[in-house]
PLY file of the C-alpha trace (Angstrom):
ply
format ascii 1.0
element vertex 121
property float x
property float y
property float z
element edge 120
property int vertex1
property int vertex2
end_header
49.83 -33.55 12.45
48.96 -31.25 9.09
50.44 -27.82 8.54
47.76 -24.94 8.39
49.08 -21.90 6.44
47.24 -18.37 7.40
47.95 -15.87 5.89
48.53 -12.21 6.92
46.24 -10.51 8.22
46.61 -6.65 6.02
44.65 -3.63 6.10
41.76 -3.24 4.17
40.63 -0.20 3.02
37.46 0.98 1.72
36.75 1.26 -1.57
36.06 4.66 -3.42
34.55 4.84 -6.58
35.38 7.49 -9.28
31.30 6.91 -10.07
28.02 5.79 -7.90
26.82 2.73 -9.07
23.32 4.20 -9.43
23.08 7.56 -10.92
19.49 8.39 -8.88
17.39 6.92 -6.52
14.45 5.53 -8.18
11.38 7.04 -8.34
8.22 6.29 -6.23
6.03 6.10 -9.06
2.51 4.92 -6.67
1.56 7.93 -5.12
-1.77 7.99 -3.08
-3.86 8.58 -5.65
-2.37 5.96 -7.80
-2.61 2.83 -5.16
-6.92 3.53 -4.85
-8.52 3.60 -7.87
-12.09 3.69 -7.24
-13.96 1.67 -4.65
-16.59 -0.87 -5.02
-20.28 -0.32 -5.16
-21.59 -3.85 -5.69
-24.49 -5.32 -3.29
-21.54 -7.62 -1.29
-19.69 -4.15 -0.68
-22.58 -2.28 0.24
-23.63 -5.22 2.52
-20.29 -4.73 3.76
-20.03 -1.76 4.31
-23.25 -1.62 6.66
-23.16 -4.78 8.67
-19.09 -5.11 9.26
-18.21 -1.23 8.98
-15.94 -2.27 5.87
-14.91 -0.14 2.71
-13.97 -2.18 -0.63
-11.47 -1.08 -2.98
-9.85 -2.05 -6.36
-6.33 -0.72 -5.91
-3.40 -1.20 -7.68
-1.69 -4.52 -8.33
1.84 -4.05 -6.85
0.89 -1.95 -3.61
0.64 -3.62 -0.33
-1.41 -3.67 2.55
0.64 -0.78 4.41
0.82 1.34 1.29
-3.06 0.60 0.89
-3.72 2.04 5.06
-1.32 4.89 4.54
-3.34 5.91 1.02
-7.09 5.36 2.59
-5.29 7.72 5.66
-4.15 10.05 3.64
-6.38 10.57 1.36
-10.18 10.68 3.46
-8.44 11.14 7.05
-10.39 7.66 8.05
-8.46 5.56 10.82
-7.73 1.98 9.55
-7.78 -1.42 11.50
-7.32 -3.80 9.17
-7.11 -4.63 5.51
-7.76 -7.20 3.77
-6.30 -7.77 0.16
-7.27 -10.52 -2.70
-6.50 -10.63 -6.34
-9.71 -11.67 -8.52
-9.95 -13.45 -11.32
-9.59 -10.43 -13.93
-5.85 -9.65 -12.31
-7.47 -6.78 -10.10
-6.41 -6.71 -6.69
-9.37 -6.24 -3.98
-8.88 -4.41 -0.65
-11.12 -4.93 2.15
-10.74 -1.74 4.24
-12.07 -2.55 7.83
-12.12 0.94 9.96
-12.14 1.09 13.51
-15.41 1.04 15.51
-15.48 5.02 15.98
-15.63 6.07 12.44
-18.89 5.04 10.38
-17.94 3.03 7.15
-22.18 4.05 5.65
-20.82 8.36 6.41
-17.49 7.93 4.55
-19.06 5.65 1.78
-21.96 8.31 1.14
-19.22 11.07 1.11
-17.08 8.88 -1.43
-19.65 8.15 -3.50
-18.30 6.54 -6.70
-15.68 8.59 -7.53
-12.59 8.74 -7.26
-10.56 11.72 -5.43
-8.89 14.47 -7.20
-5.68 16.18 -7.05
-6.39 19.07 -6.07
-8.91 18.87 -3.14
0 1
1 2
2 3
3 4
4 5
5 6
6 7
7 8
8 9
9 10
10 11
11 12
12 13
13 14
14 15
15 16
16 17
17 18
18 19
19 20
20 21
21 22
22 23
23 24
24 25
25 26
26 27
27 28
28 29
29 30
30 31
31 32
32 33
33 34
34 35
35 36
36 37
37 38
38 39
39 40
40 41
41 42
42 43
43 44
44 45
45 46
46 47
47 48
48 49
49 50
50 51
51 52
52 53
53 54
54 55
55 56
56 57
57 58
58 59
59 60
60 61
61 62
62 63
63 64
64 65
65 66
66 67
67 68
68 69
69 70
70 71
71 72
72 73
73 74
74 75
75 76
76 77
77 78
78 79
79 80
80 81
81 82
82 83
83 84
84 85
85 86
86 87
87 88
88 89
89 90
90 91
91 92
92 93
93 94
94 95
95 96
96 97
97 98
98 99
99 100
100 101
101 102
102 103
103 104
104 105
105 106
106 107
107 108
108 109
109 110
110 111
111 112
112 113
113 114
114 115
115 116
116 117
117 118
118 119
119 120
């Protein structure tokens, strides 16, 4: 037979700093114009972009592939099904943009163009 000791079971109150631990939330620096930076115009993207109704995008390194469908939504108002994301060999990160079967990828792309969206409209 051993002896088990417990010990008392007290109240434990919560704690209350005299100072937050963090001063401010941080800051969402990736806005939607920050994740896209421009999209692709090379003959695989065009090819793309005509036979599987796909949009091709160098975006920014540390977004992911929800940030990327929100920014694409936001920005042009085109309804996402999928995306695809890679990270090439010069550390740029790729998104395949794959829009549902209503909404013409060759009508968006010729509205894009190459450039990338301002600000202000």
């Amino acid at each position: 037979m051993s002896l088990i000791l417990r010990w008392p079971k007290t109240l434990r109150l919560r704690r209350q700093p005299k100072y937050p631990w963090k001063s401010t939330p941080r800051r969402n620096k990736l806005d939607h114009y920050a994740i896209i930076k421009f999209p692709l115009t090379t003959e695989l993207a065009m090819k793309k972009i005509e036979e599987n109704n796909m949009l091709l995008f160098i975006v920014d390194v540390k977004t992911n592939k929800h940030q990327i469908k929100q920014a694409v939504k936001k920005l042009w108002g085109m309804d996402v099904a999928t995306v695809n994301i890679l990270i090439r060999p010069d550390k740029e990160k790729k998104a395949n943009v794959r829009l549902v079967p209503d909404c013409d990828a060759l009508d968006v792309a010729t509205k894009l163009g190459s450039s990338k969206p301002s600000p202000a409209g």
